[in-house]
N, C-alpha and C positions, 0 to 999 in steps of 0.2 A: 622569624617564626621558628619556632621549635620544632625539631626534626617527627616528630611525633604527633603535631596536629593533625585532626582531623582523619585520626587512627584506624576509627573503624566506619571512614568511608573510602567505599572501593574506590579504584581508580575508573573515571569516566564521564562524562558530559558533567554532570551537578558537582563534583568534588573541583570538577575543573573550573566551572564557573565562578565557583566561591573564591578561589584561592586566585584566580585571575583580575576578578574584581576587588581583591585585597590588596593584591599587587599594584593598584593605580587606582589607590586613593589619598596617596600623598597629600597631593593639592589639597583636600577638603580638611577644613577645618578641624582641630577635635572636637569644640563642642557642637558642630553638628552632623556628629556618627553617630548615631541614635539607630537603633535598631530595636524594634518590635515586633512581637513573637507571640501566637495564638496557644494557648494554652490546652486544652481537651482537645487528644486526637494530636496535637505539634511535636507535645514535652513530651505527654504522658496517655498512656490508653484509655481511649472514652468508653470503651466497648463492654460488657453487653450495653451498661450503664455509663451514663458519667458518675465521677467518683462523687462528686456533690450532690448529686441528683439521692446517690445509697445515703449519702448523710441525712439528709430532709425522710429520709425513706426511712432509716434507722428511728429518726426522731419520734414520728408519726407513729409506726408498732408501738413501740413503748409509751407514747400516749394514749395509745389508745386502749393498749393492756390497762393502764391506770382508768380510763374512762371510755369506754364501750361504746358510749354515745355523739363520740368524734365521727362515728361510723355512718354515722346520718347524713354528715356533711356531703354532698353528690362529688365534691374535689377530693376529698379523704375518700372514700368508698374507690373510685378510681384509682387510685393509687396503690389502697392497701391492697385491692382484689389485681392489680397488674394490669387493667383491663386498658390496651391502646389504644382500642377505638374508642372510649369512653375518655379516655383523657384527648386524644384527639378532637375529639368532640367540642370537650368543653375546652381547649386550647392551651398552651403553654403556658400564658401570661396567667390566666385563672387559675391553673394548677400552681404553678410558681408564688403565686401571690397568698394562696392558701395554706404552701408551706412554710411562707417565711411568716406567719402568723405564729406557728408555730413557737419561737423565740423572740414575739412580741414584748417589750416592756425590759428586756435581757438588756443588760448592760454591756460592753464590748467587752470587757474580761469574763463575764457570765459565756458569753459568744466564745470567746477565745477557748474557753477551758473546755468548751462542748468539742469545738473542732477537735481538740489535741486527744482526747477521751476516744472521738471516733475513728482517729488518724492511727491513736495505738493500736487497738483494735481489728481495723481493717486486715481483711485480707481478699484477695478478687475471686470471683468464682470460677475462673476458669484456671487460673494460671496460681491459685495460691499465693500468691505475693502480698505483700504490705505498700504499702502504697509510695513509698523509698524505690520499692525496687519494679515501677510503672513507669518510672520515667523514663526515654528512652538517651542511650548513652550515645547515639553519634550526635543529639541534641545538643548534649551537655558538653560535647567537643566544641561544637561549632559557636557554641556562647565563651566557651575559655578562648576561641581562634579569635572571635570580633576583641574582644575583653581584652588580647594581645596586642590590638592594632586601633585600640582607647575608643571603643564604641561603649555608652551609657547602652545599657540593654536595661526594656521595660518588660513585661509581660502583660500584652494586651487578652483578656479574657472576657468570654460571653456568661462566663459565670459568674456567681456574686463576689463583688470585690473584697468582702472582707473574710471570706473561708480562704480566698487565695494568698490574700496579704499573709494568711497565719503559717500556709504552708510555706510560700515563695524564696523563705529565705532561707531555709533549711535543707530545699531542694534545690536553691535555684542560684542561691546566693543575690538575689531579687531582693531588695528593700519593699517595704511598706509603699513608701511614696513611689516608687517604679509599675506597682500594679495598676492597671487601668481595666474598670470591669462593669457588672452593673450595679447602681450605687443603691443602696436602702437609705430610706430616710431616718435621721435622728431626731429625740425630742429629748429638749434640755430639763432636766428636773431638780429634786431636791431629796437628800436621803433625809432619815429620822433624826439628824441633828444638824438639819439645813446644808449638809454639805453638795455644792454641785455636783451632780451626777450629769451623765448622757444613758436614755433609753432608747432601742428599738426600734424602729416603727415597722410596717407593713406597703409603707409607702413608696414605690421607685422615685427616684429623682432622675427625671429624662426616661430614655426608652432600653429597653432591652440592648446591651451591649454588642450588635451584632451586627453587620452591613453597614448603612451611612455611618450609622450616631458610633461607633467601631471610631473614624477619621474625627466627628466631632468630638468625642472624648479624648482622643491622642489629644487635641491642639487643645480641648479645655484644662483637661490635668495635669499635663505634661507644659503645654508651650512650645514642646518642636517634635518639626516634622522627622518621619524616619524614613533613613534612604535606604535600608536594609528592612523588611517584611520578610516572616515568614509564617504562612497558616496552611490549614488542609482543606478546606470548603467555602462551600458558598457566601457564609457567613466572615468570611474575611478577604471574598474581594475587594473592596473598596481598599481597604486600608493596604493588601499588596497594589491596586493601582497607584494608589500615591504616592507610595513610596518606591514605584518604576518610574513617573512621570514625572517628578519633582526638577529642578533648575541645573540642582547635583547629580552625577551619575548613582542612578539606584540598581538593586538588583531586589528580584520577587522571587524568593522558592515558596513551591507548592509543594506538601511532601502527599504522598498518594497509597493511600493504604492498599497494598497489592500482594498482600503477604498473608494468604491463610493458615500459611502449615507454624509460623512465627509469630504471627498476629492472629490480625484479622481481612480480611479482603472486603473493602467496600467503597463505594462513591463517597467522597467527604460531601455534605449536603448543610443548607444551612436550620437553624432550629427555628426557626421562627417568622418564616417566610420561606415562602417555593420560590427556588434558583431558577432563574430567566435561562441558561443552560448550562452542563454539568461543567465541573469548577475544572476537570481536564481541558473541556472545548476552550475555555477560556483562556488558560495559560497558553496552551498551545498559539490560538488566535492573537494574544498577546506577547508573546515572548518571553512569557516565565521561562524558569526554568524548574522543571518538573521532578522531583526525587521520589525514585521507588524505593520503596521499602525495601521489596526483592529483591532489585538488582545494585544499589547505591550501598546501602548498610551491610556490611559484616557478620553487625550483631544488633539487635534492638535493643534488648533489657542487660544490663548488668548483672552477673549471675549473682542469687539474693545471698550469698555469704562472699564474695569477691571484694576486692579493694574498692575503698570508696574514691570518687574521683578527685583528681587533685587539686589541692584547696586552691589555686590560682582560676578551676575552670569555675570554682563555686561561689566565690565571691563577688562583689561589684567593687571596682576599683574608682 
């Protein structure tokens, strides 16, 4: 292990854990170090928004600048007016499903060149940043440490799987085939001179990427289980349970957003279902092991004209 792993986490219980359970995994296989890792809130900052969530959101003003009458739709009028009760209301899955209408019939490079368009573009509203410099770097440590010690590292996300596939790999050094997210459906077509195409749809295939179908989707797109989890919420118990209980010694970090003066300070919670109890009682109860922001990390964000990190942590090997 290189004298500089896992650099800018302090010394203390979670720096300890990692590197202790690194230490004695000899025995285990390589192809089954598999580690998965929750994407909004894990990598990068969800806050005030998720960053996909501003994508759909960016889409939507500018359609609706073009046609006024988007504005009717009770999912569109929520959204564009901010209104949380009213998107509360009418629920996640509705809102979601109304904006991924939005790039119905789009082809995946149609898709792809939207993300990259808005990806330039971005910047956060609190913190000015580009969305390069959201991701958090003792993250990006701890993927180059497993990635040391020949773990496949996936990114498991509750967000849509193909905005993340476009980023993952330029952030994450994450392949296409490593994203596991929620899937939209495709319909096969034909362009103007019969050639096949892939379109769009509106349609999820399965459920919302988030709690159970989280553990179903590992084992459906992937094929193995991971004995290494790490997420912030409720929305990613299940998949750190399984990957604490599994046959092979596993380890579960929780990272706990407790950092307002550097972040943000809040309960990680899950999006799409109310958490049976908060995702701390749970580690605790279970034996995670729990990472503050405040007291674990050094630094969260990379300063946004600093070195970028070293190509061994960005890659998948």
């Amino acid at each position: 292990m290189r004298d500089n792993a896992l650099a800018n986490w302090r010394p203390g219980p979670a720096k300890d854990a990692i590197l202790g359970y690194l230490a004695g995994i000899d025995d285990i296989p390589v192809d089954e170090r598999i580690a998965c890792i929750d994407n909004d809130g894990t990598m990068w900052c969800e806050r005030p928004n998720y960053v996909q969530y501003d994508f759909f959101l960016d889409a939507l003003q500018r359609s609706a600048t073009a046609d006024a009458t988007l504005a009717d739709r009770p999912e569109f009028a929520a959204v564009l007016d901010q209104d949380a009760a009213k998107i509360g209301e009418l629920g996640l899955a509705r809102i979601a499903g109304a904006l991924a209408s939005l790039y119905d019939r789009r082809t995946p490079d149609e898709f792809a060149a939207a993300v990259d368009a808005f990806v330039g573009g971005y910047r956060h509203p609190k913190f000015g940043r580009a969305v390069s410099d959201l991701v958090y770097r003792p993250m990006l440590e701890l993927i180059g440490v497993l990635r040391s010690h020949d773990f496949t590292v996936a990114i498991v996300t509750g967000g849509g799987t193909e905005f993340v596939r476009r980023i993952a790999g330029a952030l994450y050094g994450v392949p296409p085939e490593l994203v596991v997210g929620t899937l939209i459906g495709y319909r096969f077509d034909r362009d103007d001179q019969q050639s096949p195409l892939l379109r769009r749809s509106v349609s999820l295939l399965g459920s919302a990427n988030e709690g159970e179908p989280k553990v179903a989707h590992i084992q459906t797109q992937l094929g193995r289980a991971p004995i290494v989890a790490v997420g912030n919420s409720g929305g990613d118990r299940e998949m750190l349970e399984w990957a604490a209980a599994g046959p092979r010694p596993g380890l579960a970090l929780l990272i706990d957003h407790d950092d307002a003066d550097r972040e943000y300070a809040y309960a990680g919670s899950a999006a799409t279902f109310t958490d049976a109890e908060p995702i701390t009682a749970t580690a605790n109860r279970l034996g995670w092991t729990t990472v503050s922001m405040a007291r674990d990390w050094e630094c969260i964000f990379d300063e946004p004209d600093g070195q970028a990190p070293d190509q061994d942590e960005r890659r998948d090997d």
